[in-house]
PATOR-956922 format. One record per residue: residue in one letter; x, y, z of N, C-alpha, C in turn. Coordinates in steps of 0.2 Angstrom, whole numbers, plus 2048, in hexadecimal, padded with zeros to 3 digits. Layout:
AXYZXYZXYZ;...
***
This chain:
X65CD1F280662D20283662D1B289;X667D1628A669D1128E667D14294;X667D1229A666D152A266FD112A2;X673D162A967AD132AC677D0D2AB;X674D092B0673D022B1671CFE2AD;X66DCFE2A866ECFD2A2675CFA29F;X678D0029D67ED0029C682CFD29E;X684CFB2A5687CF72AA686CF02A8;X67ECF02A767CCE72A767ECE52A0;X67ECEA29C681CE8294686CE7294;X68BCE9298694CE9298696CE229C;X692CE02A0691CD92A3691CD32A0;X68ACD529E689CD029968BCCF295;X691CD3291697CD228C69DCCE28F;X69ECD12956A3CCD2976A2CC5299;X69CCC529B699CBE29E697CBA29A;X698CBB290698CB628A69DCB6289;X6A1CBD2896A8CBB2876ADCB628D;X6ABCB62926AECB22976ADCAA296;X6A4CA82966A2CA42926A7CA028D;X6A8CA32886ABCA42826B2CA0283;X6B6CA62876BECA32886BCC9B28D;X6B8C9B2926B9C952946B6C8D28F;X6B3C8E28A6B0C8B2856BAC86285;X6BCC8C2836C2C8A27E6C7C84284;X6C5C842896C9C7F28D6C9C7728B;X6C3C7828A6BFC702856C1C7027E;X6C5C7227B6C6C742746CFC75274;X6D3C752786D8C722786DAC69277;X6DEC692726DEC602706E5C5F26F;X6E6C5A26E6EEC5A26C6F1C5C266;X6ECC5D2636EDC6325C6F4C69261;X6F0C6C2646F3C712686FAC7026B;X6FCC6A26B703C6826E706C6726A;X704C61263705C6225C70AC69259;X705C6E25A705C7425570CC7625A;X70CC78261712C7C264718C76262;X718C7026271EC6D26071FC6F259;X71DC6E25471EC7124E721C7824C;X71EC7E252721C81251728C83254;X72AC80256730C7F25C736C7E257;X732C78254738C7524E739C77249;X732C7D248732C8123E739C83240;X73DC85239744C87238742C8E235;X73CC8F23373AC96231736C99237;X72FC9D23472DCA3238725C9F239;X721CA223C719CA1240714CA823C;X712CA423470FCA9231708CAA233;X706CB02356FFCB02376FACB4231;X6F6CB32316EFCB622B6E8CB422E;X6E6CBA22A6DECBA2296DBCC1228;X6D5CC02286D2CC52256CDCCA229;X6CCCCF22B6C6CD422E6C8CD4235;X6C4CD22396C6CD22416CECCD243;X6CCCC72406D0CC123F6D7CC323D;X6D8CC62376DDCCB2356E1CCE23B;X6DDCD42406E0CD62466E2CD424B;X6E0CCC24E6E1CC92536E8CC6250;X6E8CC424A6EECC12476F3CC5249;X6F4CCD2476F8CD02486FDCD1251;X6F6CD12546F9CD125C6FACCB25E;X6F9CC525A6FCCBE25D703CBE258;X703CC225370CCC324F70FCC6255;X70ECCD25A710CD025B713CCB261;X70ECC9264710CC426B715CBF268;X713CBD26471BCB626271ECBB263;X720CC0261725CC325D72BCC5263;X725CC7269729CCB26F72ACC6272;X72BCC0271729CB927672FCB3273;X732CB526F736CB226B735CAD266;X72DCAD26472ECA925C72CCAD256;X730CAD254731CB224D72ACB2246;X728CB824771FCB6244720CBC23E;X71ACBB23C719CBF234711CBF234;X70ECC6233707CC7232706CC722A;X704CC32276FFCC421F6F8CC6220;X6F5CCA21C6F0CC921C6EECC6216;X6E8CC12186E5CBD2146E3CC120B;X6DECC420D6DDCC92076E4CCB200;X6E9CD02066EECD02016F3CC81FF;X6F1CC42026F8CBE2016F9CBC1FB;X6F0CBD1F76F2CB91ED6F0CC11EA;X6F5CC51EC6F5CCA1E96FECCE1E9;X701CC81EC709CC81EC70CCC61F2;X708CC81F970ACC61FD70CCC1200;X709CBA1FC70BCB11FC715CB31FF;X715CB81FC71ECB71FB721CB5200;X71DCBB207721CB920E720CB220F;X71FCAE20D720CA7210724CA320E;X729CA020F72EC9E21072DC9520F;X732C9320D731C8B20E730C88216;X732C8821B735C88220730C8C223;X72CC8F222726C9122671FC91228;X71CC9022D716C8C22F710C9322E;X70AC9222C706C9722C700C9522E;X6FFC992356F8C982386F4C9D238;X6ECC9C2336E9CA02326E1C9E236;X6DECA62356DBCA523B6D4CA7236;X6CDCA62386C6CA72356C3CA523A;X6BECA923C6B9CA62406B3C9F23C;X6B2CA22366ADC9D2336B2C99230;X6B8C9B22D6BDC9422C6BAC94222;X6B6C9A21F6B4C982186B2C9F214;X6B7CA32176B7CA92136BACA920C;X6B9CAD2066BBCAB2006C3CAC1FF;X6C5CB02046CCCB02056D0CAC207;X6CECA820C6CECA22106D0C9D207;X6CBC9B2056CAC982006CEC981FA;X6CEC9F1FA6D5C9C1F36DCC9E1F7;X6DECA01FE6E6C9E1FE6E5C98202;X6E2C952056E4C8D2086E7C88202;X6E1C891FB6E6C841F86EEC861F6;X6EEC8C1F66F5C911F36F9C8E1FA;X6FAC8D2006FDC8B2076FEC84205;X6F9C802026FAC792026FFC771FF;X6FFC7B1FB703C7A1F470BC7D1F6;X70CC801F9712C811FA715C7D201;X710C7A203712C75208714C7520E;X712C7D211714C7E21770EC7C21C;X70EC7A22170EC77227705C7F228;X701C7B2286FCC802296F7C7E22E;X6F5C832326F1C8323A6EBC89238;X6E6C842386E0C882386DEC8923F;X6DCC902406D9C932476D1C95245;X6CDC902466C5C922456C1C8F249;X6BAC932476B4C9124B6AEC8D249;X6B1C882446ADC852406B2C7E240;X6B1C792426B7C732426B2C7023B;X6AEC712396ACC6F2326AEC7322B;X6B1C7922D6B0C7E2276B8C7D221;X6B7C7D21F6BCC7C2176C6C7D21C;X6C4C8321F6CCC862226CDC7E225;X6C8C7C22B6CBC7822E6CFC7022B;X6C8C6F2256C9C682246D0C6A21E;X6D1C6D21E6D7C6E2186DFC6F21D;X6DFC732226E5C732276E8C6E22B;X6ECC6D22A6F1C6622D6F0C66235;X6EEC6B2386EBC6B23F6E9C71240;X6E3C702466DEC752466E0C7824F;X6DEC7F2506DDC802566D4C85257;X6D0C8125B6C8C8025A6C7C8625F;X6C3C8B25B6C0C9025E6BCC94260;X6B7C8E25E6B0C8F25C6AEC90264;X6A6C952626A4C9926969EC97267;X69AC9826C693C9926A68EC9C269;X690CA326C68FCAB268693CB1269;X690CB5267696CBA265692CBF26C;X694CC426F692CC927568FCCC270;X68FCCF26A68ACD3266684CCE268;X680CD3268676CD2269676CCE264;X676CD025C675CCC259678CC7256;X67DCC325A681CBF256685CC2252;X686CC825268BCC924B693CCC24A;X692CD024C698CD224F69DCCE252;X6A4CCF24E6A8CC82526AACCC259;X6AACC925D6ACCCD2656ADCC426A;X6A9CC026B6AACBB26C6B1CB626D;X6AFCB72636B2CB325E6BBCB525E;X6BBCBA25C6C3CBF25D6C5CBD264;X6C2CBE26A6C4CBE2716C7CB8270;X6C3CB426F6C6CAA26F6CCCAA26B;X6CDCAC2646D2CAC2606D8CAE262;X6D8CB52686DDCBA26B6E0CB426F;X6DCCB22736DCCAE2796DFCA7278;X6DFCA42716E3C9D2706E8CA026E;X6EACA826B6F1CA92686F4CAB270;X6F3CAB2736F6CAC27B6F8CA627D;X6F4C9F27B6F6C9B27D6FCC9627C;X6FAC9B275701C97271708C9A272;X703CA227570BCA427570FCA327B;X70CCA228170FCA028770FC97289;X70EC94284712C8D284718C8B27F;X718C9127B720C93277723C9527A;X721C9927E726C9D284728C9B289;X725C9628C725C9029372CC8C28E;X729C8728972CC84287732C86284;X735C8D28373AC8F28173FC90288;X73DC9328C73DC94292740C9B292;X73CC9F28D73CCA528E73DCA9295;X743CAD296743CB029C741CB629B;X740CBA2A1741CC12A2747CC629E;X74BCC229E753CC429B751CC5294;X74FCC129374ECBE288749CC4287;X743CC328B73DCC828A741CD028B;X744CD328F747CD928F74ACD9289;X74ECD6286751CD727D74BCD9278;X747CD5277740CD827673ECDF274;X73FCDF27D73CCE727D73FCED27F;X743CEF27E74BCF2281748CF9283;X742CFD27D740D0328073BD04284;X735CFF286731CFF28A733CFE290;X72DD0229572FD0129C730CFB29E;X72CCF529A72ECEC29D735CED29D;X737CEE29873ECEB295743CEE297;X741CF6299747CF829F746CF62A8;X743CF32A9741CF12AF744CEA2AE;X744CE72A974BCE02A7750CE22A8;X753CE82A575ACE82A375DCEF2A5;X759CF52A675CCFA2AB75FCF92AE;X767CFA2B0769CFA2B676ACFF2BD;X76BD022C076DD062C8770D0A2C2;X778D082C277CD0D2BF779D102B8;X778D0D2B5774D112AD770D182B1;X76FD192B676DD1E2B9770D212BE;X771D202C1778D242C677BD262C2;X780D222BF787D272BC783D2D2B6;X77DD2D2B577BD332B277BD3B2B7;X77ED382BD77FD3D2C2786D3E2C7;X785D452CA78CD482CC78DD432D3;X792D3F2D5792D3B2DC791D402E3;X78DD452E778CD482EB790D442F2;X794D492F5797D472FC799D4C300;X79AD4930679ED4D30C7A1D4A311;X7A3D4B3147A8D4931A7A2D4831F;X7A5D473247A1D4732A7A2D4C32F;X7A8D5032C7A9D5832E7A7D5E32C;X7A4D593267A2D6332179ED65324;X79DD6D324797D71327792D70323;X78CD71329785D70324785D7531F;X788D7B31F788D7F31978AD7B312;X78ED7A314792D7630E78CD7030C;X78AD6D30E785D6730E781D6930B;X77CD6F30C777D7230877AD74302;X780D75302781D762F9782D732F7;X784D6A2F9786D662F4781D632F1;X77BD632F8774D602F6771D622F1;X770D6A2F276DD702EC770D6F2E6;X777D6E2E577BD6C2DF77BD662DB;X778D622DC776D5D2DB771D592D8;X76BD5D2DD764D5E2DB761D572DB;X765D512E2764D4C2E2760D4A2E7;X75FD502EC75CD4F2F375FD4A2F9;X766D4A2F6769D462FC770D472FB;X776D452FE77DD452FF780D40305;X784D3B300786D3530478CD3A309;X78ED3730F792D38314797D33312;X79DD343117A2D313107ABD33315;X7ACD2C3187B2D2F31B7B5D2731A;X7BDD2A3187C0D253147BFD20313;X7BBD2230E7B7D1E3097B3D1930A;X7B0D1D3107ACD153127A6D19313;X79ED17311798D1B313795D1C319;X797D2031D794D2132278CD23322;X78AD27320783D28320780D2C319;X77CD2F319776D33314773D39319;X775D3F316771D44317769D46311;X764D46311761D4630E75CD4D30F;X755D5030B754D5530C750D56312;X74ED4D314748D4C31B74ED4F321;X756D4B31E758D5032675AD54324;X75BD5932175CD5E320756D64328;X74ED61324749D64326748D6132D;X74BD5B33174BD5A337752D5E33B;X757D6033875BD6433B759D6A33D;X755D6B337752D7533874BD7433F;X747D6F33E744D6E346747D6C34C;X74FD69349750D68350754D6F353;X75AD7334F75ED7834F75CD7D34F;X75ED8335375AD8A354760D8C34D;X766D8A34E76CD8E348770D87346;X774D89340776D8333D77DD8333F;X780D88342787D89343789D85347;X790D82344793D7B347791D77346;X78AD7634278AD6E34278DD6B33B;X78FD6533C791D6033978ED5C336;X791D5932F78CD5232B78BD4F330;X790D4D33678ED4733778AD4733E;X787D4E33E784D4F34377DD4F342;X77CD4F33B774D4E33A772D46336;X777D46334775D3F32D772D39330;X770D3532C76CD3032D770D2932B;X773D26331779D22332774D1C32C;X77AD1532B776D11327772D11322;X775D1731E76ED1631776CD10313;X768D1130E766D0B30C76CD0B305;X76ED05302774D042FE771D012F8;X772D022F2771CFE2EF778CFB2E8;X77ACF52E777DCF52E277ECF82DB;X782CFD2D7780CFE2D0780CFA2CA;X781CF22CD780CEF2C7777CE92C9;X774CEC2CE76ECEA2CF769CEF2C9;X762CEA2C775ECED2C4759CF52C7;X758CFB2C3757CFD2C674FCFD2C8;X74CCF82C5747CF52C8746CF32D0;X74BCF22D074ECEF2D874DCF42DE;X752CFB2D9751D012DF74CD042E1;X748D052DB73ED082DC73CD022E1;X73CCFC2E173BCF72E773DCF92EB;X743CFA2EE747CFC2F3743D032F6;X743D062F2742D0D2F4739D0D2F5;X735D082F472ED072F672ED052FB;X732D002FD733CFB303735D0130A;X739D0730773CD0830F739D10310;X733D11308730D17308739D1E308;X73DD1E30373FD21302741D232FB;X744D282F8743D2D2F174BD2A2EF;X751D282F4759D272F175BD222F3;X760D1E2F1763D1A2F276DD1E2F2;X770D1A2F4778D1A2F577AD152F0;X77ED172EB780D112E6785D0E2E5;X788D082E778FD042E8791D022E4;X796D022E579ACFC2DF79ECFA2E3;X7A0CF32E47A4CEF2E87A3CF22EF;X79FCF62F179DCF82F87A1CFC2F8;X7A2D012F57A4D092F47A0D0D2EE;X79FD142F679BD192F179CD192EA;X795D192E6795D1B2DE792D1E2DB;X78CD222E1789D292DC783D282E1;X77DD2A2DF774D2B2E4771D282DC;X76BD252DD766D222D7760D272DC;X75DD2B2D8758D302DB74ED2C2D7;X74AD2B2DB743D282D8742D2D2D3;X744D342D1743D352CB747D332C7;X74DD302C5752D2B2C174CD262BF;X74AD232C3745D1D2C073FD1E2BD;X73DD242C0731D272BE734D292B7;X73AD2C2B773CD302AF73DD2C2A8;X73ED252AA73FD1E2A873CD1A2A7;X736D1D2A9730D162A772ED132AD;X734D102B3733D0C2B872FD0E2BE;X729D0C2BC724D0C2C371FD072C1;
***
């Protein structure tokens, strides 16, 4: 059995080959690499990826990253492709496959099957000698010099470097498309990224009851609206213009400051100036707002008239934090 320390200096020294590794690849970028992202700019089809074993699975999360990033991808596996799956590929689309030795037997008999139908082929390997490379109309080089396995064997290395160029293709497609924030939110509509894009203020407010008072109404009245609500606050409003927020903090500084609550008034305890925000702001913006000034509510306007409270639970329920 390993001792902690032991184990500590193994988890290091993983990192410390695999860091090795990805900075190897800096010197291994060529114009091939500028080549390939223009080509794919211009295919009229799709960014087919393959391979086989570990290779296979880095392929899938670089399909995944086009995919969410806006260039349109298709995972093959190697293996299944001369067993029907040749099909997915299209005239019109470009296929980069990925091997670390670049001479596996599957490698082998579908490279010439790719040739032959004459789409545009990008070998991704760690052998710029090996059969994938010299057969592919351009290469992206990613070769390592060992693997973080003890014995060489294990791809850990080799995968890392592979994940690590499909990153880079995928954020100079994205540069070069000038993928926004906006594009990437379409993407992802149910993830917390993607509501943090495109949530607005009002998509949450209007799921709630508008709480108010005058600046006359009895603190009685005040505490039901609050309670009724269950928003922890209640905007003050006198002809139609916001005078303040009562909230549950004053609530609990009018009970320290008042021996009785008779007679008083909203606008004898509220908290003049609240903080405001608009309902067609992101509600990204009001979780900011409300870190910024350390509080749970905002006031929500429209054209700078009341429009309802956005409560910090509206957003934690939402994914946004």
């Amino acid at each position: 059995m390993r001792t902690s320390s032991e184990i500590v200096e193994i988890a290091r020294k993983t990192l410390e080959i695999e860091l090795e590794g990805i900075s190897g690849l800096l010197h291994r970028i060529t114009n091939d690499f500028a080549v390939i992202i223009d080509a794919i700019l211009k295919i009229k089809g799709r960014v087919i990826i393959t391979g086989v074993g570990k290779s296979a699975i880095i392929a899938q999360k670089i399909v995944a990253t086009f995919n969410s990033t806006g260039t349109p991808s298709i995972f093959m596996h190697a293996g299944d492709a001369v067993h029907g799956d040749l099909g997915i590929i299209q005239k019109d689309d470009m296929v980069i496959c990925i091997s670390k030795s670049g001479n596996t037997p599957e490698i082998k008999v579908l490279v010439p099957l790719l040739k032959q139908s004459g789409n545009i082929l990008v070998g991704m390997t760690g052998d710029m000698n090996s059969y994938l490379a010299k057969q592919a109309d351009y290469n992206l080089d990613t070769t390592i010099e060992k693997e973080a396995c003890p014995h060489n064997l294990a791809p850990t290395t080799s995968t890392t470097a592979q994940l690590v160029m499909g990153d880079a293709l995928a954020v100079c497609l994205l540069e070069c498309r000038e993928f926004s924030s906006a594009d990437f939110a379409k993407y992802h509509p149910g993830g917390s990224l993607g509501k943090r894009l495109y949530l607005k203020v009002k998509d949450l407010s209007s799921l709630h009851e508008k709480p108010q008072v005058s600046m006359i109404t009895p603190i009685r009245e005040v505490l039901i609206e609050i309670t009724q609500n269950r928003l922890g606050a209640v905007a003050v409003i006198e002809k139609d213009q916001i005078k303040g927020i009562i909230t549950d903090g004053d609530i609990r500084r009018m009970l320290e400051k008042y021996t009785t609550i008779e007679g008083l008034k909203a606008g004898d305890i509220m908290s003049k100036i609240p903080r405001q925000i608009d309902q067609d702001e992101l509600a990204a913006n009001a979780l900011e707002m409300m870190r910024q000034h350390n509080i749970t509510q905002l006031l929500v306007v429209e054209n700078g008239k009341y429009n309802g409270i956005i409560h910090l639970h509206d957003l934690l329920k939402e994914g946004i934090i």
